[in-house]
Each structure stands twice: as C-alpha cells, then as structure tokens.
C-alpha positions, 0 to 999 in steps of 0.5 A: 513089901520091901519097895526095891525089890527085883522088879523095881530095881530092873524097871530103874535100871531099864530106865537108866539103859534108854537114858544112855542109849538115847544119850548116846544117840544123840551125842553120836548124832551131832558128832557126824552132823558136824564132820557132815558139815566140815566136809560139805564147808571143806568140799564147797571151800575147795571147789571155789577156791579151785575154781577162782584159781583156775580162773586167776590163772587164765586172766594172768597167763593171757596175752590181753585184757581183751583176751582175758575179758569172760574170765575177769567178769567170772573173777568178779562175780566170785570176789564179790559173792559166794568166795566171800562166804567160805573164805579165810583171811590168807585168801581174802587178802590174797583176792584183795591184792590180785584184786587191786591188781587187776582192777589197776590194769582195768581202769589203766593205772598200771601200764598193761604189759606190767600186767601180765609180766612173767611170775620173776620179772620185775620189770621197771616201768618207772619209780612206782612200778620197781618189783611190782608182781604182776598177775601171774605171781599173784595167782601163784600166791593165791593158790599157796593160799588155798592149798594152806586154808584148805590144810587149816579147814580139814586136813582128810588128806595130808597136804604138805606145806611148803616152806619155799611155797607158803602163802605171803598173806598168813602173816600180814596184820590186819591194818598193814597195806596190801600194795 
C-alpha cells in the first residue's frame, strides 16, 4: 500500500491547516495585544499630561503663591509620581524647567511677581532675571510639548504641529542647562 495515499495526504494537509490557523491566531493576537497596549499608554499619556497642563495653568494664571498653593502641591505629586512613568524626554525637560521655576518662586529666590509675569513680559528685575519667562510662558511651553509627545506616541487623530508653536525643549541636548 502506497504510504501517500488520499487519506494520508488529507491528514498532512489537515495538519499543516491548524498549523496556519493557530499560527495566524496567535499572530492576530499579539498585533491587537500591542495597539491595546499603545491606546491604553496613549490614553493614560493624555490624561496626565491633561491634567498637569491644566494644573500648570492654574499655578501661573494665579495672582499668588497662596492663591496657588492646592495646585502646586498636586503639580508635585505628578512631577515626582505617575508623570514620571509615561513621560517623554520634551516633557520631562519642560516639567523640569517649570519645575525649577516654580520651586525658585516657593523657596523665594526669585522675586514673586516675576513669577507670574504675562506669557511676553521680560520684566527686568535686575541683571539675573532679564528675559526670564515666568510661569505663565512655561505652562504655554509644556502644553506644546504634549501636544508633540502625544503626536510621536500615536497620532489616531491627525495633530497638527506647529511651527510658530512647537515645543522649545525637542531640541536641547541631554547635558545642556535648562535655566
């Protein structure tokens, strides 16, 4: 009896069939396990930087440090936790530059008016403060620099970069001063 035969050759190719389905499967699998994954990063990405752009914005459009005192302890909690976990290098140097900002104006190193200057003013407070943004120009910094992570991360929605409005911190080296 000749060993390939009909039935033998159906039972190989039966084989070969659950192979490629199982193959296909699992293949099929890990592709939606991944785009699952980068909308869940993406979505968990736009919430925080949502939330510590709003957040920003409170602090520098207030009148005070007082006035500002329940958004600056939450600007913390997120600089020193979950922002650190799903942030980009653009965002963490624009947390950092704001950062340092705002812990000057805390601790009173720099003069608290210059602050909260408008997002233009380069008030001059004396030789080391001349063209020193305040806080108000950095939160307009760090939301250019979500708006830019959250194109490099996943782009399901067409954002537009803008060139008069890109984020200043893409192009810094990792060793380069940020104030």
């Amino acid at each position: 009896m000749n060993k390939w035969n009909l039935e033998n050759k159906i039972k190989i190719i039966s084989v070969l069939i659950a192979i490629l389905t199982i193959t296909a499967g699992i293949i099929q699998y890990r592709i939606t396990n991944n785009e699952n994954f980068r909308k869940a990063f993406w979505e968990k990405r736009y919430e925080l930087y949502t939330n510590v752009i709003s957040i920003a914005s409170e602090i520098a459009n207030s009148n005070s440090l007082e006035e500002s005192k329940n958004y600056r302890k939450e600007f913390w909690k997120l600089y020193w936790g979950n922002l650190s976990l799903i942030e980009d290098v653009t965002i963490e140097r624009a947390m950092v530059k704001y950062g340092k900002l705002l812990a000057a104006c805390e601790e009173g190193t720099i003069p608290e008016g210059s602050c909260f200057q408008g997002l233009n003013d380069s008030t001059k407070l004396g030789m080391s403060y001349v063209n020193r943004p305040g806080l108000r120009k950095l939160s307009f910094d760090l939301a250019h620099c979500a708006r830019e992570s959250l194109k490099n991360t996943w782009d399901p929605v067409g954002i537009e970069s803008l060139e008069e409005n890109k984020c200043p911190y893409k192009d810094i080296k990792e060793n380069e001063s940020l104030y």
